[in-house]
C-alpha positions in Angstrom: 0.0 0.0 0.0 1.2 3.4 -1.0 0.7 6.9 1.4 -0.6 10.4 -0.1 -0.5 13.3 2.1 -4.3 15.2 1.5 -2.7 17.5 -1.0 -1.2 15.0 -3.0 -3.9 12.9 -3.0 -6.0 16.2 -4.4 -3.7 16.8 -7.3 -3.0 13.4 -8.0 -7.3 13.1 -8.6 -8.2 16.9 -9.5 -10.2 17.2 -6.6 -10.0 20.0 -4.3 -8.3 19.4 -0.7 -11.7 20.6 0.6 -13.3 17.2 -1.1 -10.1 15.2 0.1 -10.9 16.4 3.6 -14.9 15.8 3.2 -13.6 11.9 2.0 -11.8 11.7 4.6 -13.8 12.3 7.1 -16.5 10.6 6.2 -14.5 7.3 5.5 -14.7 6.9 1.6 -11.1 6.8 2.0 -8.9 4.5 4.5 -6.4 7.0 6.2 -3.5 7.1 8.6 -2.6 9.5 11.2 1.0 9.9 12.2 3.0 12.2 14.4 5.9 14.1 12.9 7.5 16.6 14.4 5.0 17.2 17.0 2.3 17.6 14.3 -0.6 15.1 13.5 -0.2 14.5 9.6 -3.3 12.6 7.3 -2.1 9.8 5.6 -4.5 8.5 3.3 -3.5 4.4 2.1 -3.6 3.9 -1.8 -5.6 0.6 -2.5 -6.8 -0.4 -6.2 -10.6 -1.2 -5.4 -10.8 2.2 -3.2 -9.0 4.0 -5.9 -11.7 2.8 -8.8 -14.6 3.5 -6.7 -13.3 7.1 -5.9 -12.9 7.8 -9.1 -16.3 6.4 -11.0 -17.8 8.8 -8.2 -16.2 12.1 -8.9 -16.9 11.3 -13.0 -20.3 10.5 -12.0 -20.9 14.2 -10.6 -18.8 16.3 -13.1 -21.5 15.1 -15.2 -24.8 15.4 -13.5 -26.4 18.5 -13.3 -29.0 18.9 -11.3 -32.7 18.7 -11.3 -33.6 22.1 -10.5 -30.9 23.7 -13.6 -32.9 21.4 -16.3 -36.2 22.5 -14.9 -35.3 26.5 -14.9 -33.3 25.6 -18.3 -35.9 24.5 -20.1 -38.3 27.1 -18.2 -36.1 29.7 -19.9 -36.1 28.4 -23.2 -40.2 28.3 -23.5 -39.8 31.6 -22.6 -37.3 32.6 -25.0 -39.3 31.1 -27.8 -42.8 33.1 -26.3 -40.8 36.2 -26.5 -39.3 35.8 -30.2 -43.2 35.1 -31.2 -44.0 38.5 -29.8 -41.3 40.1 -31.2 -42.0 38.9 -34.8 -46.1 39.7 -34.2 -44.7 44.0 -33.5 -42.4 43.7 -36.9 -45.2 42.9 -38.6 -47.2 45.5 -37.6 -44.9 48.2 -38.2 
């Protein structure tokens, strides 16, 4: 088994330490604490099935957008289309 530090774990997946942290806390990830120089310094442990699973989740959400953007999206485009209707009704009165 390999060992990241947060940060390099972030680059090495494009993710933000932010998310690294979140992961971490919340176990996605198997981490290590050790003690160096008086410090406490995150570990996280490189495995092959936790590294495939991490990453089929963060493609998963690049590429989902989200319920409410599709609904207000295709709210706006209705719209649009109302508005170019009463736009060519005035250039033909003129």
């Amino acid at each position: 088994m390999e060992k990241l530090t947060i940060k390099a774990y972030a680059v090495k997946h494009k993710l933000s330490m932010f998310d690294v942290v979140k992961m971490t806390k919340s176990g996605q990830v198997p981490t290590e604490t050790v003690v160096e120089n008086g410090k406490d310094v995150v570990y996280i442990l490189l495995d092959g099935t936790v590294e495939k699973t991490v990453q089929k989740s963060t493609v998963k959400e690049e590429n989902k957008e989200p319920y409410s953007l599709r609904k207000e999206n295709a709210r706006l485009k209705k719209e649009i289309e109302k508005l170019k209707k009463e736009i060519e009704i005035l250039k033909n009165r003129v």
